[in-house]
Each structure stands twice: as structure tokens, then as C-alpha cells.
HTML snippet that shows the backbone in 3Dmol.js (N, CA, C, O; Angstrom):
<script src="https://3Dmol.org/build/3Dmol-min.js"></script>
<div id="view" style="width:600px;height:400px;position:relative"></div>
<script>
const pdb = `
ATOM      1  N   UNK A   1      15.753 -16.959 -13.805  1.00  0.00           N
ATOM      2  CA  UNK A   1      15.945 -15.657 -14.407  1.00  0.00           C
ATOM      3  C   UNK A   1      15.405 -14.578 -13.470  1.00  0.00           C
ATOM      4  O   UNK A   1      16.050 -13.542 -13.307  1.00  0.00           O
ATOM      5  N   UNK A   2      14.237 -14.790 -12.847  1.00  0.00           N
ATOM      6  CA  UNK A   2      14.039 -13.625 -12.132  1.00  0.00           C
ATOM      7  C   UNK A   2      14.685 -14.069 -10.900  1.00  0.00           C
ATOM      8  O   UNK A   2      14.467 -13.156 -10.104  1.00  0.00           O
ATOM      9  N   UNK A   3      15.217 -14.781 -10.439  1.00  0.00           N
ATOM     10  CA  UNK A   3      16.362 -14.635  -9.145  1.00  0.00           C
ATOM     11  C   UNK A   3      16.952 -13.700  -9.577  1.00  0.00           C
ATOM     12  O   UNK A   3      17.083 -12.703  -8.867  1.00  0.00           O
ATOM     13  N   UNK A   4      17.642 -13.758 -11.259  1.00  0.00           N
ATOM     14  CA  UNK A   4      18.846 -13.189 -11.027  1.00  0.00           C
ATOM     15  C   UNK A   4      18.272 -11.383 -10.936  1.00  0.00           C
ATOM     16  O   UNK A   4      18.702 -10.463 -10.240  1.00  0.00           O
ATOM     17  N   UNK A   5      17.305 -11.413 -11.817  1.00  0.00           N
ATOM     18  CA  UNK A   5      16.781  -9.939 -11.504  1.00  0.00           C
ATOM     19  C   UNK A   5      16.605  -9.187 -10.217  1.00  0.00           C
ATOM     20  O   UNK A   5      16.662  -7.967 -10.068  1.00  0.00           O
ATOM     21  N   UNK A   6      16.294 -10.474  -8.955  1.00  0.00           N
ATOM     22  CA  UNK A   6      15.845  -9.778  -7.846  1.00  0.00           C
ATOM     23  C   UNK A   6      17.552  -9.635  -7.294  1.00  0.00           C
ATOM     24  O   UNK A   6      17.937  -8.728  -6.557  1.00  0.00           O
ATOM     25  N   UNK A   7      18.127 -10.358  -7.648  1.00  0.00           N
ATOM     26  CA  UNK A   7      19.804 -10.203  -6.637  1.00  0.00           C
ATOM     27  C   UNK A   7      20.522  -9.265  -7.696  1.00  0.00           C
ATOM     28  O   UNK A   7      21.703  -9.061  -7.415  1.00  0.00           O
ATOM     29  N   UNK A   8      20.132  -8.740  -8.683  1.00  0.00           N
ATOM     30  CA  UNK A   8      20.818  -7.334  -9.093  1.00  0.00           C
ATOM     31  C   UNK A   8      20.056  -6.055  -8.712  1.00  0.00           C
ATOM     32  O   UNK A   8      20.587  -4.945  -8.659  1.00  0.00           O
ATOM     33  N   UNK A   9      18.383  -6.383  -8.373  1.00  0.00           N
ATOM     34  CA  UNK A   9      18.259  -5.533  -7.815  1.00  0.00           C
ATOM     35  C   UNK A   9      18.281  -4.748  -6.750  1.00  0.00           C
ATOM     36  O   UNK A   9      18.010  -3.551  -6.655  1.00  0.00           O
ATOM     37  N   UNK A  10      18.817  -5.945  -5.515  1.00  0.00           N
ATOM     38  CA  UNK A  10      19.429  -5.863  -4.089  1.00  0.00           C
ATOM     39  C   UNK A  10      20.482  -5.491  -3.975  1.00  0.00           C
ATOM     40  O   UNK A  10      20.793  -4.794  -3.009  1.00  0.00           O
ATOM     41  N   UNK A  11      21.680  -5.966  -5.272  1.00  0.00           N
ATOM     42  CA  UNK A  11      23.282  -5.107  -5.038  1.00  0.00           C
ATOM     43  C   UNK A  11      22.948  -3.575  -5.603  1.00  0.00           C
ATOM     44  O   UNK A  11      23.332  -2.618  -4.930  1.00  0.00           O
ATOM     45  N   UNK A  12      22.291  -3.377  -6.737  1.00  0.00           N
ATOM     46  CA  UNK A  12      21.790  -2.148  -6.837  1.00  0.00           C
ATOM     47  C   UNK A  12      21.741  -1.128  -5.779  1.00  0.00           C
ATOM     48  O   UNK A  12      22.497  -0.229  -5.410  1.00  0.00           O
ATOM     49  N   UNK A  13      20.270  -1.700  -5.318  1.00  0.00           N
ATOM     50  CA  UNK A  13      20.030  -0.259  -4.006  1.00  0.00           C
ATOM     51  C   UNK A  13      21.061  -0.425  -3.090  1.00  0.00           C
ATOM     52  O   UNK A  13      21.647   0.612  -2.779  1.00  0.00           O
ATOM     53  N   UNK A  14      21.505  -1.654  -2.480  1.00  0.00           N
ATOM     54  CA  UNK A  14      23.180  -1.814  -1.399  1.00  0.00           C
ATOM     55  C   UNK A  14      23.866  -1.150  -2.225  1.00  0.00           C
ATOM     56  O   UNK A  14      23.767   0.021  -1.859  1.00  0.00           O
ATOM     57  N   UNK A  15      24.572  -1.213  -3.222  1.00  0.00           N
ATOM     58  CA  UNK A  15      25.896  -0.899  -3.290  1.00  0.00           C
ATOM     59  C   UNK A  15      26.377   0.152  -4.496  1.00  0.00           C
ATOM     60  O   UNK A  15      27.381   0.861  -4.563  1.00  0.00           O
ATOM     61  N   UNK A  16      25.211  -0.036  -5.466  1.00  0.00           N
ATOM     62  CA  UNK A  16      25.572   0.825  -6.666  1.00  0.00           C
ATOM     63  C   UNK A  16      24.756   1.994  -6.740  1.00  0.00           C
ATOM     64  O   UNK A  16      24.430   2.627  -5.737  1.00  0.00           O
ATOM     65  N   UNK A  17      24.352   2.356  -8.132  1.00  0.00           N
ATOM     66  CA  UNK A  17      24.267   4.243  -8.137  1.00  0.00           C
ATOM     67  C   UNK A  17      22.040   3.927  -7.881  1.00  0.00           C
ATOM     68  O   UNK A  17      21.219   4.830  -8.042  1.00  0.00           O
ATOM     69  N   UNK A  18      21.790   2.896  -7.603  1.00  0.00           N
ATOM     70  CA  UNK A  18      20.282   2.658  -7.209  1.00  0.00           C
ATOM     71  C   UNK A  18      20.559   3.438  -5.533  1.00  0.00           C
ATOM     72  O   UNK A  18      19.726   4.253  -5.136  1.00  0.00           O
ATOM     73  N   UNK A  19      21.451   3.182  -4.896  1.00  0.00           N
ATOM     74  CA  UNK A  19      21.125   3.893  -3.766  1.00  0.00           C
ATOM     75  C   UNK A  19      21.496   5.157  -3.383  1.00  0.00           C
ATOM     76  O   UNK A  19      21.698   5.335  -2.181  1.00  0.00           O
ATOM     77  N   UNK A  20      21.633   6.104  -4.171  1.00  0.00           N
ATOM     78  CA  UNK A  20      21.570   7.192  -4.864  1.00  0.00           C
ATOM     79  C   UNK A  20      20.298   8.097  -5.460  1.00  0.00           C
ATOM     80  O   UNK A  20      20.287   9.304  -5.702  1.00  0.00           O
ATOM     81  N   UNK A  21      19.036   6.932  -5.644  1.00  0.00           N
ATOM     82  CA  UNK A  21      18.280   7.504  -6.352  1.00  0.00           C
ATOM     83  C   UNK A  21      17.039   7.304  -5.580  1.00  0.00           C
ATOM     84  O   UNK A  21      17.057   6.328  -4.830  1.00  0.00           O
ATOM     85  N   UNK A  22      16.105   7.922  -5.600  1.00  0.00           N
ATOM     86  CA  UNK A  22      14.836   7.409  -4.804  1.00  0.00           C
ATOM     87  C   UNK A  22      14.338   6.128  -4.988  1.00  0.00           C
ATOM     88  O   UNK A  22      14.350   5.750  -6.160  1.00  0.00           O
ATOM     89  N   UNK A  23      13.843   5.244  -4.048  1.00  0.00           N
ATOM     90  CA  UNK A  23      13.191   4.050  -4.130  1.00  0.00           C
ATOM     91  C   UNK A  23      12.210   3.475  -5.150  1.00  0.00           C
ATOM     92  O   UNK A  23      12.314   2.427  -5.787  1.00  0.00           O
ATOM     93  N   UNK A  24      11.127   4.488  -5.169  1.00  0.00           N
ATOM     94  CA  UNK A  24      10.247   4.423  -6.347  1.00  0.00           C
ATOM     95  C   UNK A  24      11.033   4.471  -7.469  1.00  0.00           C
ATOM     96  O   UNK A  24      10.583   3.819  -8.411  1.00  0.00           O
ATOM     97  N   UNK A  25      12.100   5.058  -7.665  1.00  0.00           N
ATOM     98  CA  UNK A  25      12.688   5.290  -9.453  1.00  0.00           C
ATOM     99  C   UNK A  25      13.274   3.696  -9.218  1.00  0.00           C
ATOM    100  O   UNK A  25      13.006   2.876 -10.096  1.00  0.00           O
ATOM    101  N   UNK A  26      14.007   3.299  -8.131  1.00  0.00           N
ATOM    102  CA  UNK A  26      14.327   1.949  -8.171  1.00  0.00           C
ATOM    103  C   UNK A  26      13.704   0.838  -8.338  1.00  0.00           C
ATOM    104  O   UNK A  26      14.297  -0.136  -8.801  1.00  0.00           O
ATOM    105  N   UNK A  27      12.924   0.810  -8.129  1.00  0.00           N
ATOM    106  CA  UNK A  27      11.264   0.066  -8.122  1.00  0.00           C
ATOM    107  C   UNK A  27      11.047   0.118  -9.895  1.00  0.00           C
ATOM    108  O   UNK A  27      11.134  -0.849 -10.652  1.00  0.00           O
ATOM    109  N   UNK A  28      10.878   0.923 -10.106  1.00  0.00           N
ATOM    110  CA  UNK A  28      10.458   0.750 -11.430  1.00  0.00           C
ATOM    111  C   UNK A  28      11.240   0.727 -12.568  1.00  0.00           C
ATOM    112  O   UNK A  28      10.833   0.253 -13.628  1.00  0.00           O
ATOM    113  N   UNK A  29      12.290   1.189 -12.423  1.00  0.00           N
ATOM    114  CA  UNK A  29      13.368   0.768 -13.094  1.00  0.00           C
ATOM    115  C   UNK A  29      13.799  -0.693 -13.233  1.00  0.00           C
ATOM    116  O   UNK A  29      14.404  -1.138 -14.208  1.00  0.00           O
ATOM    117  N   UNK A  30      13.365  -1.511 -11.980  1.00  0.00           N
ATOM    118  CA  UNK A  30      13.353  -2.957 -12.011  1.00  0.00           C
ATOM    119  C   UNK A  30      12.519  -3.761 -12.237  1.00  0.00           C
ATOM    120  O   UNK A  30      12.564  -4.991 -12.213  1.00  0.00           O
ATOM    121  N   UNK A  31      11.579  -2.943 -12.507  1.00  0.00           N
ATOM    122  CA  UNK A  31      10.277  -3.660 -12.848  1.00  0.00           C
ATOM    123  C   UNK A  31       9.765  -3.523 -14.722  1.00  0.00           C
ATOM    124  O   UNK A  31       8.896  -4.109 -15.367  1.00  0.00           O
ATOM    125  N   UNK A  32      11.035  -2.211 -15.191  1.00  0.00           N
ATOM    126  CA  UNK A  32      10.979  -2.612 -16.634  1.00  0.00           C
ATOM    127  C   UNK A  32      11.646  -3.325 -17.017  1.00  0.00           C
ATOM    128  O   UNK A  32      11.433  -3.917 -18.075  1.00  0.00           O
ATOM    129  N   UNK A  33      12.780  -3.529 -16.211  1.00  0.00           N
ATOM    130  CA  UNK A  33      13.728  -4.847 -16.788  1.00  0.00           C
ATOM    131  C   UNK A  33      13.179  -5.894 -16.406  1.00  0.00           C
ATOM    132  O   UNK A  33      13.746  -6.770 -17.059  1.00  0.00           O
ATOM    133  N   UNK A  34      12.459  -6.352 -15.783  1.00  0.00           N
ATOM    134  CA  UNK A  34      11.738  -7.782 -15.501  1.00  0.00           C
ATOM    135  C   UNK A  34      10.523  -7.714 -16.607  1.00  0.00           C
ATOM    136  O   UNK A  34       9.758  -8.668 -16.751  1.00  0.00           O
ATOM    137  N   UNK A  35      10.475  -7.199 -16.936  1.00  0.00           N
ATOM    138  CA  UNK A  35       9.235  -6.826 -18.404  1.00  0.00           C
ATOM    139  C   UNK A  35      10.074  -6.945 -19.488  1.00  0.00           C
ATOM    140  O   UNK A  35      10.104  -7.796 -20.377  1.00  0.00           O
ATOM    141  N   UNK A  36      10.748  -5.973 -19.290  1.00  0.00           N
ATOM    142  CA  UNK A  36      11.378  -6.522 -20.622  1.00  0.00           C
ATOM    143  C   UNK A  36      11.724  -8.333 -20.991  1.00  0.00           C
ATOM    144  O   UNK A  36      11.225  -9.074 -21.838  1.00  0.00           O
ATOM    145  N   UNK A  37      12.790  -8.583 -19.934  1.00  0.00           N
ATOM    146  CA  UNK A  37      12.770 -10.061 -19.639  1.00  0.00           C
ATOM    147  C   UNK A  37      12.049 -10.924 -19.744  1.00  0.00           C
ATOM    148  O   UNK A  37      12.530 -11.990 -20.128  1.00  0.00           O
ATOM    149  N   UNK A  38      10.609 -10.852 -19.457  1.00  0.00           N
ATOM    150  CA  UNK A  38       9.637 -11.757 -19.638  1.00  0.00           C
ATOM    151  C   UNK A  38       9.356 -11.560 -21.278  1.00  0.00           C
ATOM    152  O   UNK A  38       9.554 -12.605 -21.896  1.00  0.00           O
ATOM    153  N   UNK A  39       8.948 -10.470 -22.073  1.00  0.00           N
ATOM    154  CA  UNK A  39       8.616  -9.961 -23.132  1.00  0.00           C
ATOM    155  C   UNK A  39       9.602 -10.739 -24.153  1.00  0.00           C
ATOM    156  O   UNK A  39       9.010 -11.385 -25.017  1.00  0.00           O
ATOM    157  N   UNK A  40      11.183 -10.780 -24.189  1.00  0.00           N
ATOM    158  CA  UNK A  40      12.026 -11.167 -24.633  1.00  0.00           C
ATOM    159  C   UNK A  40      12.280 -13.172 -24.218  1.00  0.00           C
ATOM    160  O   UNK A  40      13.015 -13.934 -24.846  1.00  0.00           O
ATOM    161  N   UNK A  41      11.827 -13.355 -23.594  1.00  0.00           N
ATOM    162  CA  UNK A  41      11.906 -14.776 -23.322  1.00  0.00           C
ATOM    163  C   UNK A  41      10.200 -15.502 -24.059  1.00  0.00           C
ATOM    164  O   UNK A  41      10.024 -16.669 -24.411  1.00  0.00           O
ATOM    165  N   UNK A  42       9.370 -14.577 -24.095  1.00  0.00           N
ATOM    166  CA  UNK A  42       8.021 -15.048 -24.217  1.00  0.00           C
ATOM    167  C   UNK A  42       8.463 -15.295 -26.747  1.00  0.00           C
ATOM    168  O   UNK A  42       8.303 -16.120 -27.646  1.00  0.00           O
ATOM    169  N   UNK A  43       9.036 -13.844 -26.511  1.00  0.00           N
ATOM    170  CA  UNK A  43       8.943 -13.905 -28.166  1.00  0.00           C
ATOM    171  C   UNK A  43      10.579 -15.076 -28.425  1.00  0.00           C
ATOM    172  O   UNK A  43      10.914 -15.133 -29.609  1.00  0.00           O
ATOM    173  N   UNK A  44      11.244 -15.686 -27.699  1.00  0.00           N
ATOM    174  CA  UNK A  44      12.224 -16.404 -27.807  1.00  0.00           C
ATOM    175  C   UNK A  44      11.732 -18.184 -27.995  1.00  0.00           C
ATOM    176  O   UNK A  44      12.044 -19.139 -28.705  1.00  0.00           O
ATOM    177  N   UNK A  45      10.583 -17.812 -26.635  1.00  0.00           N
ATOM    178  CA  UNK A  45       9.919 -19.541 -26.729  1.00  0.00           C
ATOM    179  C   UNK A  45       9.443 -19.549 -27.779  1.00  0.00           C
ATOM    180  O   UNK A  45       9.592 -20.559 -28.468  1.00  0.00           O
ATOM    181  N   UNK A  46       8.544 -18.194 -28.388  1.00  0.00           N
ATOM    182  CA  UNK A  46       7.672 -18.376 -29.330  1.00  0.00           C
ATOM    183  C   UNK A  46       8.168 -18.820 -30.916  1.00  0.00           C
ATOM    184  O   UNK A  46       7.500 -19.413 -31.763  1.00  0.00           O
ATOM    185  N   UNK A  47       9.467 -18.361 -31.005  1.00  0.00           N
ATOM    186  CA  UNK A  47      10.383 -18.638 -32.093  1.00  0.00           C
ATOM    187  C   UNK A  47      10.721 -19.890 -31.916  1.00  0.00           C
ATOM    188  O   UNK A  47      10.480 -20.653 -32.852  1.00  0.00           O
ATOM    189  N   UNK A  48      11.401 -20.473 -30.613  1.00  0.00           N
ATOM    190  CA  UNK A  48      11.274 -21.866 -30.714  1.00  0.00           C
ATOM    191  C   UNK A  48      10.019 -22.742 -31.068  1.00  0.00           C
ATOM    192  O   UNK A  48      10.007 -23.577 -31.973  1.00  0.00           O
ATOM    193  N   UNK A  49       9.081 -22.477 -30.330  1.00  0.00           N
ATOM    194  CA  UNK A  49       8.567 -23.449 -31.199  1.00  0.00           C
ATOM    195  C   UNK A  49       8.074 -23.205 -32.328  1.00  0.00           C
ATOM    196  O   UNK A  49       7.696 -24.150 -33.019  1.00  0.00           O
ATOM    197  N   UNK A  50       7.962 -21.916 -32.775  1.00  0.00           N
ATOM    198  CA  UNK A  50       7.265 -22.293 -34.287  1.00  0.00           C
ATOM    199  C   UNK A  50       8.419 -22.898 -35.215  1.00  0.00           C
ATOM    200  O   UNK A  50       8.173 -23.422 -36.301  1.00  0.00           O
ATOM    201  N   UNK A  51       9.949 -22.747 -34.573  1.00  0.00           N
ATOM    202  CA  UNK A  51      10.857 -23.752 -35.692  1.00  0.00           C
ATOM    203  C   UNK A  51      10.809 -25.078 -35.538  1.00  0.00           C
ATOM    204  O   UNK A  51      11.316 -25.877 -36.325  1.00  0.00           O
ATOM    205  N   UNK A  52      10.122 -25.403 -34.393  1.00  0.00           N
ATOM    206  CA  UNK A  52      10.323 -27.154 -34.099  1.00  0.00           C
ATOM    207  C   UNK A  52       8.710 -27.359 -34.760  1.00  0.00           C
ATOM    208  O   UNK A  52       8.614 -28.512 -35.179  1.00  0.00           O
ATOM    209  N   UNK A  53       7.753 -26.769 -34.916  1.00  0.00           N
ATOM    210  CA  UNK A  53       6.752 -27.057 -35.833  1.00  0.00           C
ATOM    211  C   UNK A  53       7.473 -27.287 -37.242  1.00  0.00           C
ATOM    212  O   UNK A  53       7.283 -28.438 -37.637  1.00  0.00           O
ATOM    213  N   UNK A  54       8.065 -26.694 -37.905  1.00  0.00           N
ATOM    214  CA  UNK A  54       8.117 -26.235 -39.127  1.00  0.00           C
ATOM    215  C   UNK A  54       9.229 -27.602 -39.645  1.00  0.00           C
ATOM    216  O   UNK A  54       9.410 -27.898 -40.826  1.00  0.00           O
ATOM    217  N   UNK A  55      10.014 -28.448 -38.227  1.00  0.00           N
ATOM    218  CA  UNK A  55      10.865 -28.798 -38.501  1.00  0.00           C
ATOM    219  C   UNK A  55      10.271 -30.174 -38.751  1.00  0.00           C
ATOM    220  O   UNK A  55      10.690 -30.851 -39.690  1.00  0.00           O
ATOM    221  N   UNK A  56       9.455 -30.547 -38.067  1.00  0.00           N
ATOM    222  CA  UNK A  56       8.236 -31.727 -37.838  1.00  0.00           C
ATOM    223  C   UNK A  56       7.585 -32.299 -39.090  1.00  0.00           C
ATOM    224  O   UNK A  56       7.075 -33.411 -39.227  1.00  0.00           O
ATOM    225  N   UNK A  57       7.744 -31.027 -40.233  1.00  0.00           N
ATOM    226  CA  UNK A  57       6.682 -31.479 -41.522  1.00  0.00           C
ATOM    227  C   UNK A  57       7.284 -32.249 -42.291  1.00  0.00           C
ATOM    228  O   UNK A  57       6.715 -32.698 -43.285  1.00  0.00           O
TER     229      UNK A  57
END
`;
const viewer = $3Dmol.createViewer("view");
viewer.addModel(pdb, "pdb");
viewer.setStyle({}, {cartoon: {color: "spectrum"}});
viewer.zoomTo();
viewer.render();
</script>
């Protein structure tokens, strides 16, 4: 998952409207979507397992 974050954030500044914009806004703009990403995968595991607990009883 974060491959794929770092190779959208390389066609970004190459080729799309990221190289357009200052570096720093690019930078951090990719660094909330990798937050977000982690944030959203962390509360996804966490749902998994509390259903494979629940499924166990």
C-alpha cells in the first residue's frame, strides 16, 4: 500500500497538476494521504478482528 502511495506520488509531481504546485504543498499533501491510509487500514484491522473474536464464542 504505501508503494502504491509513493508511485502516485512520483507521477504526481512528473506529470500531473503536483508539478504545478510547490514541493512542500506536495509533500504534504502526500503525507495526509498516507495518514489517512494508515488511519483507515488500522480502524479496518481493528474491525476485523474484533469480528473474528466475537465469531470464536
Amino acid at each position: 500500500m504505501l508503494f502504491l502511495v509513493v508511485a502516485l506520488f512520483l507521477f504526481g509531481v512528473l506529470l500531473g497538476t503536483a508539478g504545478h504546485v510547490p514541493v512542500p504543498v506536495t509533500v504534504t499533501a502526500g503525507v495526509v494521504v498516507a495518514a489517512w491510509l494508515v488511519v483507515f487500514f488500522l480502524k479496518e484491522r481493528r474491525k476485523s478482528t474484533n469480528s473474528l473474536k466475537g465469531a470464536r464464542r
